[in-house]
N, C-alpha and C positions, 0 to 999 in steps of 0.2 A: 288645719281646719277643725274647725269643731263640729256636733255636732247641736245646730240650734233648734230651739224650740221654738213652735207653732202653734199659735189659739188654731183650735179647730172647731172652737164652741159653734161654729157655723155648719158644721156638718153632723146635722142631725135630720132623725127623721126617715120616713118606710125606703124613700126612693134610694138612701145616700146606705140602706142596710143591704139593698142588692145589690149595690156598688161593690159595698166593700167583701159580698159572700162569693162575689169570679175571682177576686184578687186574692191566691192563698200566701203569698209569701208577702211578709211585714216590708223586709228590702225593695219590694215592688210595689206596696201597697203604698209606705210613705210620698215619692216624689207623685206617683197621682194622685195622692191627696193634695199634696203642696199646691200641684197644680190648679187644680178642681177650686182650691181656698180661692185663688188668686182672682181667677175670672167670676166665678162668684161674687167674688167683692168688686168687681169692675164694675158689672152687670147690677150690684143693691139687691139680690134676690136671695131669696134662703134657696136649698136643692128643691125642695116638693114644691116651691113655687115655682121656680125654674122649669121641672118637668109639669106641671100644672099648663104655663103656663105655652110649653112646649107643643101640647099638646093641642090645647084649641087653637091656639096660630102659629101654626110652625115656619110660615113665609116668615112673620115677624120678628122670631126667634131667630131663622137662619140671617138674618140682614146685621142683626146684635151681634152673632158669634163673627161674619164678617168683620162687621165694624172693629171687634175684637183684635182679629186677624190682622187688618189694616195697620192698626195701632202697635202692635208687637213690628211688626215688619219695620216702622219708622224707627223702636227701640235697635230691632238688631241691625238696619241701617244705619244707626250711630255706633257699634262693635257693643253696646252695654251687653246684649244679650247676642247669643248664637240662633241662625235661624233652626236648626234642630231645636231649639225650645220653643221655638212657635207650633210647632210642630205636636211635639209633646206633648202640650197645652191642652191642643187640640183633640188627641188620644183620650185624654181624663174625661173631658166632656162628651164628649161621641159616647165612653162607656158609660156615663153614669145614664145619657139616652136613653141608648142602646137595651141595655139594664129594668128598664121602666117603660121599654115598649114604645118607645118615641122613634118615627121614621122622620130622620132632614134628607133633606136634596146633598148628601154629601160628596157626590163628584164635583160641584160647583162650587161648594164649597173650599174644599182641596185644592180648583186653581188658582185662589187667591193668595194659597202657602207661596212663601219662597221655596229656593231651589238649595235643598240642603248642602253642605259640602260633603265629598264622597271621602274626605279624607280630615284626618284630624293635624291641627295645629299644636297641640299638644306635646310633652319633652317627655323625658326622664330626666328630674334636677342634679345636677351635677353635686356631686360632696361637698364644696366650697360652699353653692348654696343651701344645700339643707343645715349647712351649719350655722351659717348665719342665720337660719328660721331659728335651728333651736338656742340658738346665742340670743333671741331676742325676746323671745316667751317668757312666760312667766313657767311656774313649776308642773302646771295643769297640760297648757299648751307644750311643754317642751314633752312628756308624754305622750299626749295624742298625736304630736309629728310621730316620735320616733317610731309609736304601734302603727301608724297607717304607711309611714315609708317601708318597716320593713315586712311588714304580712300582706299588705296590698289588697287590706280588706277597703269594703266598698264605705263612705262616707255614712249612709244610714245605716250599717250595721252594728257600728258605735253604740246606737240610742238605745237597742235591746240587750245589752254586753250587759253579764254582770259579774260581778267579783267571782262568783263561783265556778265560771267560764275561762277563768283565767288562772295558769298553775305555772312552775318553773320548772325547765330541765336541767337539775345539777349532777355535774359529775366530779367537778372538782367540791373541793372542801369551803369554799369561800363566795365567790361568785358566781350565778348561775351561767349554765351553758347558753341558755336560748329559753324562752315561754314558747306555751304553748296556749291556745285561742279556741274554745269553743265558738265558730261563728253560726246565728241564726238558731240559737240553742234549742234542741224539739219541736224543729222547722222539717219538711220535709228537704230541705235543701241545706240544713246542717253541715258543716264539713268542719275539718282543723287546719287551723293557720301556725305559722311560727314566727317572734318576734325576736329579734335579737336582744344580745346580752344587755347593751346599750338602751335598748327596749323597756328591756325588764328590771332594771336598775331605776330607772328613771318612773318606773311605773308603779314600782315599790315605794319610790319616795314620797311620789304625789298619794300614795294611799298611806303610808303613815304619818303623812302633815295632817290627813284629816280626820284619823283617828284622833290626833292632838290638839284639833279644834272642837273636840269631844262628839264626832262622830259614831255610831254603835256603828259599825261595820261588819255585815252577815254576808254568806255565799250569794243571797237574794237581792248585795244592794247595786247600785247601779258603778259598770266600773269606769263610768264619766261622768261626774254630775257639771248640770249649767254651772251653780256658781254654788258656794259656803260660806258661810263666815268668816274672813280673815281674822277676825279679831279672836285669839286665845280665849276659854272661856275658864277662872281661875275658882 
């Protein structure tokens, strides 16, 4: 999986800065924003209008996040999404309320949620299949498999990773033993991950292909980027 990028040019604004000042970790911060973008854009409102207009008619508002609710529940009805993301959903906009002093009739709300499952459908992929993942990636992707299967860091902890978070532990003379993973780097929730040889090989390569697409590569830069220029530059 990668790690994708998001306009967030929509969240801006007094309401959307109290939001973001309960939320101290970036890893939590990201998926409620994702969230908060999404209905946002359903709804055609910026947030200060949104909480604006929260505020002087909150019947009218709560009927919209409904209708909201409604419409997620007919997606995860079709498997596209999980009812836990309805859910979720729901969380981002309750806070960014919440946050701005906005009271909804929220129990009423809440019974139009589906009924999450208590339990995950979810595996551990077997080695047959992660190999075929990285058999099929290109040089970027075949990387970010290998760091997320073997550290089991979280998907948006990717997007703040940067080259200088990332170091090798050799013991032999040749190929590294394992990396090692600054995650959430000067986070209060910082910690260290480890990635295998496999990992770290693979993670080497993809960073000096883009040294050689004439990247300046510093401890500060990103150690995923979206995309670069394939094409050499001579």
């Amino acid at each position: 999986m990668s790690a994708k990028t998001v306009d967030r040019s929509i969240l801006q604004g007094e309401s959307i800065e109290l939001f973001r000042a309960v939320i101290k970790s970036p890893a939590t911060r990201d998926p409620y924003e994702r969230r908060l973008i999404q209905f946002l854009k359903i709804i055609k409102l910026a947030p200060d209008d949104f909480v604006t207009a929260a505020k002087k008619n909150s019947s009218s508002i709560e009927k919209q996040i409904i209708s909201f609710i409604s419409k997620q529940n007919s997606t995860a009805e079709k498997g596209e999404i999980t009812t836990a993301t309805v859910g979720n959903c729901l969380k981002a906009v309750r806070l960014l309320l919440e946050m701005n002093d906005v009271s909804l009739n929220w129990k009423k709300i809440r019974r139009v949620l589906p009924r999450a499952r208590r339990y995950a459908l979810d595996r551990i992929p077997t080695v047959e299949e992660i190999r075929e993942i990285v058999e099929a990636t290109d040089i970027r992707e075949r990387a970010l498999t290998l760091v997320f299967v073997s550290s089991g860091i979280r998907e948006g902890a990717i997007e703040h990773s940067r080259v200088g978070d990332y170091s090798t532990i050799e013991v032999g003379e040749q190929k590294p033993d394992a990396g090692r993973l600054i995650v959430y780097s000067g986070d209060p929730e910082q910690y260290t991950a480890f990635i295998s040889p496999e990992a770290c090989q693979a993670l080497d390569k993809y960073l000096d292909v883009r040294r050689e697409h004439g990247e300046q590569i510093t401890k500060a830069s990103p150690l995923f980027r979206d995309k670069f220029d394939p094409v050499k530059r001579l």
